[in-house]
BAMARKOL-824462 format. One record per residue (C-alpha): residue in one letter; z negated, y negated, x. Coordinates in steps of 0.2 Angstrom, whole numbers. Layout:
% BAMARKOL-824462
<site code="A" c3="Z" c2="Y" c1="X"/>
...
% end
This chain:
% BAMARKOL-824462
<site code="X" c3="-495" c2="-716" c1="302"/>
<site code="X" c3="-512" c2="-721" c1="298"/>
<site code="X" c3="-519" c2="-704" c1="308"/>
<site code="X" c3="-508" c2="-706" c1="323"/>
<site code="X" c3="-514" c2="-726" c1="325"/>
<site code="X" c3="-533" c2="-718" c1="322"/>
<site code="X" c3="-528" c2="-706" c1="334"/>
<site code="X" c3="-523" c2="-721" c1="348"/>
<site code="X" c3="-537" c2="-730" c1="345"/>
<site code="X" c3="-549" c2="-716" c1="348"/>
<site code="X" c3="-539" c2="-710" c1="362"/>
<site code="X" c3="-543" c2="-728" c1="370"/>
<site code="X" c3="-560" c2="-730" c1="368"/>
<site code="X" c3="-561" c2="-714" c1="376"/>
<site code="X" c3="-553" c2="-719" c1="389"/>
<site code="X" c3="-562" c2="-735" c1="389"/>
<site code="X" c3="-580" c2="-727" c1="390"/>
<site code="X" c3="-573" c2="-717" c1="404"/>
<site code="X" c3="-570" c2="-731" c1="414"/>
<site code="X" c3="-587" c2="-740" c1="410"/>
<site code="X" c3="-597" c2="-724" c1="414"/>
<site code="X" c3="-587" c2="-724" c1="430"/>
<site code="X" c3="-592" c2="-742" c1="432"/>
<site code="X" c3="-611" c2="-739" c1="428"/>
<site code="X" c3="-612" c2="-724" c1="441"/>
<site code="X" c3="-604" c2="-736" c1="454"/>
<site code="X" c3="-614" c2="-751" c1="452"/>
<site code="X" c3="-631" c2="-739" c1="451"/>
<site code="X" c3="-624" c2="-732" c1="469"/>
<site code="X" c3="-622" c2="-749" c1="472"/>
<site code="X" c3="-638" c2="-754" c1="470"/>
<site code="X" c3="-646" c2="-741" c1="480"/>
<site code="X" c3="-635" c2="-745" c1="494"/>
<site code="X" c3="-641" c2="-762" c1="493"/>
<site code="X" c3="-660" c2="-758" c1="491"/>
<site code="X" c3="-657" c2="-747" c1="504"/>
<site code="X" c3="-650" c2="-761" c1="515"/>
<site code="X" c3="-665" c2="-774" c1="510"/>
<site code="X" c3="-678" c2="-763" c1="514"/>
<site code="X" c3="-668" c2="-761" c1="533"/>
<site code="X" c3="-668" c2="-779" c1="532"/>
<site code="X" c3="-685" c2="-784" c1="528"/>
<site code="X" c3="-691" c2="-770" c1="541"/>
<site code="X" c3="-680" c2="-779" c1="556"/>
<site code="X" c3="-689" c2="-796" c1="551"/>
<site code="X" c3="-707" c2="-792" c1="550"/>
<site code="X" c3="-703" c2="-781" c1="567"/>
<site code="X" c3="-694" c2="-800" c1="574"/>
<site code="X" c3="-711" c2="-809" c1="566"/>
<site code="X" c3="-722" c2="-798" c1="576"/>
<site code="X" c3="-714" c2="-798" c1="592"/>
<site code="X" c3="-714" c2="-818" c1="591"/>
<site code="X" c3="-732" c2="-818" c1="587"/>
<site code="X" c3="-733" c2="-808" c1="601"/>
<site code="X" c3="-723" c2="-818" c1="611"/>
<site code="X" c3="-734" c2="-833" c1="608"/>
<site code="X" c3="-750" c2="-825" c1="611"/>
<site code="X" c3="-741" c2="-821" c1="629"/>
<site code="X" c3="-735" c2="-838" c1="632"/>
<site code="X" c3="-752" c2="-846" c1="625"/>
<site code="X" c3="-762" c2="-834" c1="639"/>
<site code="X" c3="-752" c2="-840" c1="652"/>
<site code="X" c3="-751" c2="-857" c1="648"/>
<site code="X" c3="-771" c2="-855" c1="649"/>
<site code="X" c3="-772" c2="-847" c1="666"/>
<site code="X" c3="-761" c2="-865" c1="673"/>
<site code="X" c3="-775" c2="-874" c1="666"/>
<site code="X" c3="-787" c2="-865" c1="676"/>
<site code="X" c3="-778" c2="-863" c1="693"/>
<site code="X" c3="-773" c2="-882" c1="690"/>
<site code="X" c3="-791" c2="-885" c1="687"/>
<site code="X" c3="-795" c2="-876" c1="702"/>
<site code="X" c3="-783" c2="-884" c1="712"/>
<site code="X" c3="-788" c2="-903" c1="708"/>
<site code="X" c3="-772" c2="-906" c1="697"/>
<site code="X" c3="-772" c2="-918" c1="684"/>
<site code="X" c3="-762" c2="-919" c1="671"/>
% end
């Protein structure tokens, strides 16, 4: 009696690792995926931060050229 309870309990923490091995591969791909992801994320940002840097650089040229045709044209502000 004794063996075959042995025998149960063995056969469930088999069974058991099984699963958390199963579990530790997933969340490792997991993780990847996610990294992966971040890395796509913090990409598209500093892509979206320079072209608003650019952006203002743009609009602060522009707004300089009114100045100086307002100038020129006797425009107060």
């Amino acid at each position: 009696m004794a063996e075959n309870v042995d025998s149960l309990v063995l056969e469930q923490l088999r069974l058991i690792r099984e699963d958390l091995g199963a579990l530790k591969t997933g969340m490792a791909a997991f993780k990847d995926e996610v990294h992966g992801e971040f890395g796509d994320v913090k990409a598209e940002l500093l892509g979206q931060r320079t072209m608003i840097f650019s952006l203002a650089t743009t609009i602060g040229h522009i707004d300089r050229r009114v100045e100086h045709i307002e100038e020129k044209l006797g425009i107060e502000q």
